[in-house]
C-alpha positions as CSV (number, residue, x, y, z in Angstrom):
1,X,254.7,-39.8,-39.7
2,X,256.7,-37.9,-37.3
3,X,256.7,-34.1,-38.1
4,X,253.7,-34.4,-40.7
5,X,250.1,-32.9,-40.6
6,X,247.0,-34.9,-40.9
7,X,245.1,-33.3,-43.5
8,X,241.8,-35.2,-43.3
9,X,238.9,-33.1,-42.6
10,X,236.6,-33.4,-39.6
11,X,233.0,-34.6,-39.8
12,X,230.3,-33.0,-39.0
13,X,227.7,-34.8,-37.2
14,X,224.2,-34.5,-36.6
15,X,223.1,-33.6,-40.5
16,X,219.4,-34.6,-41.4
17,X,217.0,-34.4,-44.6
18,X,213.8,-33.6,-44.2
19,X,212.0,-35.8,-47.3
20,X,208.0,-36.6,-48.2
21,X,208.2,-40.7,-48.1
22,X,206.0,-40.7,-51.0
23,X,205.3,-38.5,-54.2
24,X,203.4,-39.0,-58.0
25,X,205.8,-38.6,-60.5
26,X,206.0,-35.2,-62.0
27,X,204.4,-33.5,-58.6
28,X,207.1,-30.9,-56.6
29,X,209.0,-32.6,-54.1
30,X,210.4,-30.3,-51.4
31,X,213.3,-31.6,-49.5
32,X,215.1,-29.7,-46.7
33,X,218.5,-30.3,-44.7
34,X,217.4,-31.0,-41.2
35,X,219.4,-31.3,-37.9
36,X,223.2,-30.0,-37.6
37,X,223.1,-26.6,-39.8
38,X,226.9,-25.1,-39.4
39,X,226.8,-20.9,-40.6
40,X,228.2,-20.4,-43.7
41,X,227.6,-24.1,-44.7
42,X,227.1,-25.3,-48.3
43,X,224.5,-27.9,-48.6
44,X,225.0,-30.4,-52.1
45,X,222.6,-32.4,-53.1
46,X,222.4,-35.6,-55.0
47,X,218.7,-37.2,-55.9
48,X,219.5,-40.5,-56.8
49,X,218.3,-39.7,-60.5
50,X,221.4,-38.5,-62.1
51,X,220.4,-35.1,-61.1
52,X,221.3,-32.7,-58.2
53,X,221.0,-29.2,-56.8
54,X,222.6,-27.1,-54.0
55,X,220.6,-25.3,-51.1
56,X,219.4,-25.8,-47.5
57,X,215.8,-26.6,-49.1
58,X,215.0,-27.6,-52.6
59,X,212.3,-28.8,-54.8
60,X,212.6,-31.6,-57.1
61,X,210.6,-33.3,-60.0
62,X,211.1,-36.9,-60.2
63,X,209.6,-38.3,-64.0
64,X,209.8,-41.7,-63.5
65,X,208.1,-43.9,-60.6
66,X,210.3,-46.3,-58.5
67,X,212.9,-45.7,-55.2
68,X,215.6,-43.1,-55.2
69,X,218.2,-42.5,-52.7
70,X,218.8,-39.0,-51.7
71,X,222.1,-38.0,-50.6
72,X,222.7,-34.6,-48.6
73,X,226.5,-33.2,-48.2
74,X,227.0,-30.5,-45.9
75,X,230.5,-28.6,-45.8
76,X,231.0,-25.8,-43.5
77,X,233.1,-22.6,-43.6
78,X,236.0,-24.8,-41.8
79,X,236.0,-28.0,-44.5
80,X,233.9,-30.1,-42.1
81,X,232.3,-32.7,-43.7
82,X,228.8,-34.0,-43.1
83,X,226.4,-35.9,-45.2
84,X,223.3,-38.3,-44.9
85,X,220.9,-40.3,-46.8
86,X,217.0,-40.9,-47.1
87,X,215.1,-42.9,-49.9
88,X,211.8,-41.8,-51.7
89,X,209.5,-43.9,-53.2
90,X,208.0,-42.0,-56.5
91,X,204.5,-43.1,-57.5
92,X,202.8,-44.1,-60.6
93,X,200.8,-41.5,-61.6
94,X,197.3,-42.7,-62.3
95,X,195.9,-41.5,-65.9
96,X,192.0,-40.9,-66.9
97,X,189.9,-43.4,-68.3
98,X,188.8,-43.1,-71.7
99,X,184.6,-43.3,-71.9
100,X,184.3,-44.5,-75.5
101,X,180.6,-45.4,-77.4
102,X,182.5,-46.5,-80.7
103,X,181.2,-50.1,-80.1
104,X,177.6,-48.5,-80.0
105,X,176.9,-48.7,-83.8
106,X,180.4,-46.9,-84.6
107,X,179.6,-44.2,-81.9
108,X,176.8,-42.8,-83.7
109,X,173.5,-42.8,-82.5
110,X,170.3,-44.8,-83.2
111,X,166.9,-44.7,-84.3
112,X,164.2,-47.3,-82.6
113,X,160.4,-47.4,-82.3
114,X,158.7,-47.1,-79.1
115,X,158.7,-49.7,-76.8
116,X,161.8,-51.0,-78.2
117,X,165.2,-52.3,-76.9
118,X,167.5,-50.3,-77.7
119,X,171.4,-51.8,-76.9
120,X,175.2,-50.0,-75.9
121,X,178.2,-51.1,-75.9
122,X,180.9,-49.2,-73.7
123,X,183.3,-52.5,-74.3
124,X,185.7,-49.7,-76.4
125,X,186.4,-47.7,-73.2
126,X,189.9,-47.8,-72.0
127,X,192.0,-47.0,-69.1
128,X,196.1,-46.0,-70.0
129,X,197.0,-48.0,-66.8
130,X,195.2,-50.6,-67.0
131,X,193.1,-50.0,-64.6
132,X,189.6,-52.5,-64.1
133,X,186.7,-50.0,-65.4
134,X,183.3,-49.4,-63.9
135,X,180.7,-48.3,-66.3
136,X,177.6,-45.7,-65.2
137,X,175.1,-45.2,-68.0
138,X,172.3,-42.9,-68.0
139,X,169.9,-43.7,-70.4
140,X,168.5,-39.8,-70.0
141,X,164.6,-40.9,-69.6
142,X,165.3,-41.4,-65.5
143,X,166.6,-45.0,-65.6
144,X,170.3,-46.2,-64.8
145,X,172.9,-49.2,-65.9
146,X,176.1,-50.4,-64.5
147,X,177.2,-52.9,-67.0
148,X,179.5,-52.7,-69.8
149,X,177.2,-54.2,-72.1
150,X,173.5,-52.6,-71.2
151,X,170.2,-53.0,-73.0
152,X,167.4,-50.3,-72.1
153,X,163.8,-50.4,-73.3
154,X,162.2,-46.9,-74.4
155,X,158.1,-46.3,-73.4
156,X,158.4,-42.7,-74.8
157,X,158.4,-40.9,-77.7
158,X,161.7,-38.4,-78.0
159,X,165.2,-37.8,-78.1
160,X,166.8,-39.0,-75.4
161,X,170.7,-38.1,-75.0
162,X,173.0,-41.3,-73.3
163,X,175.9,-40.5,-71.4
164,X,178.4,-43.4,-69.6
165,X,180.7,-42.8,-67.5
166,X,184.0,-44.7,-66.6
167,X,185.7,-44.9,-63.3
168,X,189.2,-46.1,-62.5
169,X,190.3,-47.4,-59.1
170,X,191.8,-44.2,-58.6
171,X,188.5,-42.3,-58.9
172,X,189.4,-40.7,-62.2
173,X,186.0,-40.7,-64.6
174,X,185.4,-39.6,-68.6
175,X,182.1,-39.0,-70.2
176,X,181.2,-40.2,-74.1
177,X,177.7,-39.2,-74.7
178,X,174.9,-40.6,-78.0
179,X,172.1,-40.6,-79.0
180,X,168.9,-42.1,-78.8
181,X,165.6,-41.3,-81.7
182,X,162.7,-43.2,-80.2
183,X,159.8,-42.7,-83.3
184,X,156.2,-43.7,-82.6
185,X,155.0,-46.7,-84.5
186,X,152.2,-47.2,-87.6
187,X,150.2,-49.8,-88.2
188,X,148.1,-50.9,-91.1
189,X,144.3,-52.6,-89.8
190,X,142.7,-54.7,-92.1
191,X,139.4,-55.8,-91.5
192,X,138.9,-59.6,-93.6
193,X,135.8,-61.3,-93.5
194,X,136.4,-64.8,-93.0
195,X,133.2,-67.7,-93.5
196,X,133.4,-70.9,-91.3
197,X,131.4,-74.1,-92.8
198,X,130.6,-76.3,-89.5
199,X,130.5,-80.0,-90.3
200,X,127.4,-81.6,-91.4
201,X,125.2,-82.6,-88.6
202,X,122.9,-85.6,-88.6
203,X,120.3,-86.9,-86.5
204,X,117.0,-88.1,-85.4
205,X,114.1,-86.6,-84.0
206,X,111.0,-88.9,-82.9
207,X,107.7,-87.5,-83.8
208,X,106.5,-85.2,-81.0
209,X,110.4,-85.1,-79.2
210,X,112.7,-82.5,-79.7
211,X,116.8,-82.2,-80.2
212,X,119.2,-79.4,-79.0
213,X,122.1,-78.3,-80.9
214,X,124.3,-75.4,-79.7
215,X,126.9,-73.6,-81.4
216,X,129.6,-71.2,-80.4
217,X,130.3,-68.0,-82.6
218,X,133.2,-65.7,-82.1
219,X,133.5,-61.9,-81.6
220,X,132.3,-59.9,-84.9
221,X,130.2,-62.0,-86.0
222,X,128.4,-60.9,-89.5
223,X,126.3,-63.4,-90.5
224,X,124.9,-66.8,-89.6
225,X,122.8,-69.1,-92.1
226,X,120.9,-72.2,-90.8
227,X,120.1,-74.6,-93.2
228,X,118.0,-77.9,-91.7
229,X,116.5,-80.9,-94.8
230,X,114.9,-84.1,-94.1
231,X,113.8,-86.4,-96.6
232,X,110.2,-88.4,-96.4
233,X,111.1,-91.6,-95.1
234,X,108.5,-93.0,-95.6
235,X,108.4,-95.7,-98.6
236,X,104.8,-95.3,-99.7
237,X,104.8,-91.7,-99.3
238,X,107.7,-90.6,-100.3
239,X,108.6,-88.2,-103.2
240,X,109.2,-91.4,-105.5
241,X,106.1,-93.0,-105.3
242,X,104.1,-91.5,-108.9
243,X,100.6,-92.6,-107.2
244,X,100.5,-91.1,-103.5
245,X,103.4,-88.5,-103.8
246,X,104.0,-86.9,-100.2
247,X,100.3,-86.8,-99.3
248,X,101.4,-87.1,-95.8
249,X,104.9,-85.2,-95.6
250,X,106.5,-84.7,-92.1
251,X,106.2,-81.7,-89.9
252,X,109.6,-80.2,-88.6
253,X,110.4,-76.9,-86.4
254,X,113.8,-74.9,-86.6
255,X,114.1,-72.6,-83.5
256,X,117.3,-70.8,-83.4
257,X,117.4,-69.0,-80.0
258,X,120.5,-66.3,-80.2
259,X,121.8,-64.7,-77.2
260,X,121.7,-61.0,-78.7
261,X,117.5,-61.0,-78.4
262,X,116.9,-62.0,-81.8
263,X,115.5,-65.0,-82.3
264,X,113.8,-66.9,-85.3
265,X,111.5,-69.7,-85.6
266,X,109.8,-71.6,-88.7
267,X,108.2,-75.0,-89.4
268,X,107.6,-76.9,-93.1
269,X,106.6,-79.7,-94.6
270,X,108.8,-79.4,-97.6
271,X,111.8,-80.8,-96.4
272,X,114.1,-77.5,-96.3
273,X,114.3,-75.2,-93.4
274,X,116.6,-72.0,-93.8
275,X,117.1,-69.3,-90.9
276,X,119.5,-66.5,-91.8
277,X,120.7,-64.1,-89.2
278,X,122.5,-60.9,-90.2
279,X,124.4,-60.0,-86.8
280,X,126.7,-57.1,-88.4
281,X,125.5,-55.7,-91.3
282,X,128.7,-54.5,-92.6
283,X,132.6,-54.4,-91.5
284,X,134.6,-51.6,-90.7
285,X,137.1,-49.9,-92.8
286,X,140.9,-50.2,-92.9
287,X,142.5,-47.8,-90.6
288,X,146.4,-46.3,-90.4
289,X,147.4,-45.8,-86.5
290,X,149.9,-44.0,-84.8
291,X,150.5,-46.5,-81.4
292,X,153.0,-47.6,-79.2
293,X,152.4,-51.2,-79.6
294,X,150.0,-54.1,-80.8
295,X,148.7,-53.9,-77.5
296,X,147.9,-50.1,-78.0
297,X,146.3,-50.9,-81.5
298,X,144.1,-53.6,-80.1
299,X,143.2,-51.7,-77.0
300,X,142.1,-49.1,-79.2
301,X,139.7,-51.2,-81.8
302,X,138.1,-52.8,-78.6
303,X,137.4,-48.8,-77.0
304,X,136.0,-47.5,-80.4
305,X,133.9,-50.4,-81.1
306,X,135.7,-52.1,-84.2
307,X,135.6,-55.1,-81.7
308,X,131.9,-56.2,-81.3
309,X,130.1,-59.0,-78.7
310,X,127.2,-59.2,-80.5
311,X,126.4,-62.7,-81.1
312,X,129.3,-63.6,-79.6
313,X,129.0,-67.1,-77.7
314,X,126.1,-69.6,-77.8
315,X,123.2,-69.9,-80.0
316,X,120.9,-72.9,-79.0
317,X,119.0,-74.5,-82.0
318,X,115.6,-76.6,-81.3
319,X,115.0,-79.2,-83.9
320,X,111.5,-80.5,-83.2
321,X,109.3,-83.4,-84.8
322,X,106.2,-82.0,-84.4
323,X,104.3,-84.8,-86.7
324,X,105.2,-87.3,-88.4
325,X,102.0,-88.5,-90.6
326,X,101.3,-91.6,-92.0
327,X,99.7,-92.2,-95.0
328,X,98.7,-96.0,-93.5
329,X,96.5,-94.4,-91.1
330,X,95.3,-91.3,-93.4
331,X,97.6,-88.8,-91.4
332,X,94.8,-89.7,-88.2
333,X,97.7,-90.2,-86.2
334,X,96.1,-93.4,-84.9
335,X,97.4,-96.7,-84.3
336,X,97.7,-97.8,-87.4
337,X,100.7,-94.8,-88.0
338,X,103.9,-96.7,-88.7
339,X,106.1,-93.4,-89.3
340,X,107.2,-92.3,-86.0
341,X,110.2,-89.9,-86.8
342,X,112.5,-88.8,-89.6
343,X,116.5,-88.2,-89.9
344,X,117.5,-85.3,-91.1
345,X,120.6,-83.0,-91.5
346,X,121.6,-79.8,-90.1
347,X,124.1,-77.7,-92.1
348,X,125.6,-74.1,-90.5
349,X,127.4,-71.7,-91.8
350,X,129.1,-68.6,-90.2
351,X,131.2,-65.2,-91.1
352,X,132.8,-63.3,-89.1
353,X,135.8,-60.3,-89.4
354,X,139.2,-60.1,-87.9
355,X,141.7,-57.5,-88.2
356,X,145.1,-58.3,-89.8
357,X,147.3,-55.5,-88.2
358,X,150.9,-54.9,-89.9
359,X,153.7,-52.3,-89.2
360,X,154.5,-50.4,-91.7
């Protein structure tokens, strides 16, 4: 209106902030008026949090994530007005993982034998974000795992420690640590004699021909008996005629050839052949060791001789005819001989030791 004042003030142009883009919640922020800077001015701040401060620079702690607006208002010693505006965008900031073993037996650690699985569990871990864990384990005897879920086999006796480490995506790691007791193992060895009874054999063996019969025997063997019997079968010179008896029995071999350079040989008339052999005379005693393994036990019976190859394989035995008199012919063998053979039986028997071996 005519003969009034305008009272409105000026504005001051050119006023700036100077402002990181980005900052983690709870880190300094340091924010500066840039640009028009009028002597004497006062600078007023507002941070878009409810909060403000006064200054040409300031620092500023924002505690929650998300995008504030800064406001800057400049007034200098004349009541000019100036202000501007520039946004921030506060980060999340990322917390450490939590390396937990509680799923590993409770947390506490474990005892095992050698050569043993032992098994973790790092499923307990946690990140307060969130965040998709990696998992590191060292298993402290020079091996590595990567999974949550591992399962590690100990060769070694000792007491090995077991750390994993968690990662986040934001490189932040934690460390749980346990235990691992790997003991040595004991067995028991039992040494048991066991006895084989082979089937009955039967045959026939022509006067003058011979049969072969071979037989396989295991690894400490003890003992092998051999028992061969014909019967005269002969009618009129058999053991049931009262008036001629067995003037004119048969004549049978037995030759048992071993492969352990023993070998036996006998021939009869009576009917009975027995060969016994006596490979091992005795069988060790029980023994307590301190191995790794049943592998490691066994290894060790075969290096200090509890495991023996004597007699072990085939034994050939020779059943041979050598006569078979006639008492038509007065045992001349001549062409009045009707016997010509015999049948007969051949019963074996074997024993050998194995070793029953337990963990105590």
């Amino acid at each position: 209106m005519p003969g009034c004042l305008d009272t409105t003030p000026e504005t001051l142009s050119g006023i700036e902030i100077l402002a990181p883009s980005e900052v983690i919640e709870g880190d300094m922020a340091e924010i500066q008026a840039h640009g028009t800077k009028p002597n004497g001015a006062k600078y007023l701040w507002d941070f878009g949090d409810d909060t403000g401060s006064s200054g040409e620079m300031v620092n500023h702690i924002y505690l929650e994530e998300g995008e504030y607006t800064i406001t800057l208002t400049v007034v200098d010693g004349e009541g000019k007005i100036g202000n501007s505006k520039t946004s921030i965008k506060i980060l999340h900031r990322n917390e450490q993982p939590v390396a937990s073993l509680a799923a590993t037996y409770g947390g506490q650690g474990q005892t095992i034998k050698v050569n043993s699985v032992a098994f973790f569990d790092g499923g307990a871990s946690s990140d307060p974000d969130g965040d998709v864990l990696s998992f590191d384990w060292d298993f402290g005897d020079g091996y590595y795992g990567d999974v949550m879920r591992p399962n590690h086999e100990y060769t070694s006796v000792g007491n090995y420690t077991v750390t994993l480490t968690v990662s986040d995506n934001g490189n932040l790691s934690s460390t749980s640590e346990t235990w691992v007791l790997v003991q040595i193992r004991t067995y028991v060895v039992e040494f048991v004699k066991q006895t084989i009874v082979v089937p009955a054999l039967a045959g026939y063996t022509a006067e003058g021909a011979s049969n072969l019969q071979a037989h396989n025997y295991p690894y400490n063997v003890t003992d092998v008996n051999y028992d061969f019997e014909w019967t005269e079968d002969e009618v009129s010179d058999s053991p049931d005629n009262p008036i001629v008896g067995t003037l004119f029995p048969d004549d049978f071999s037995l030759s048992v050839a071993t492969n352990y350079i023993f070998n036996l040989t006998e021939n009869s008339t009576s009917g009975n052949i027995e060969l016994n052999f006596i490979v091992l005379n005795s069988i060790p005693s029980d023994l307590i060791l301190s191995l790794g393994s049943v592998a490691e036990v066994n290894q060790y019976l075969f290096a200090n001789g509890y495991t023996s190859a004597k007699g072990q394989g085939q034994w050939d035995a020779v059943i041979t005819c050598n006569e078979a008199s006639s008492i038509t012919d007065l045992g001349l063998n001549s062409f009045l001989d009707t016997d010509d053979g015999n049948d007969w039986v051949l019963f074996v028997e074997y024993s050998y030791y194995n070793s029953i071996i337990t963990e105590t």
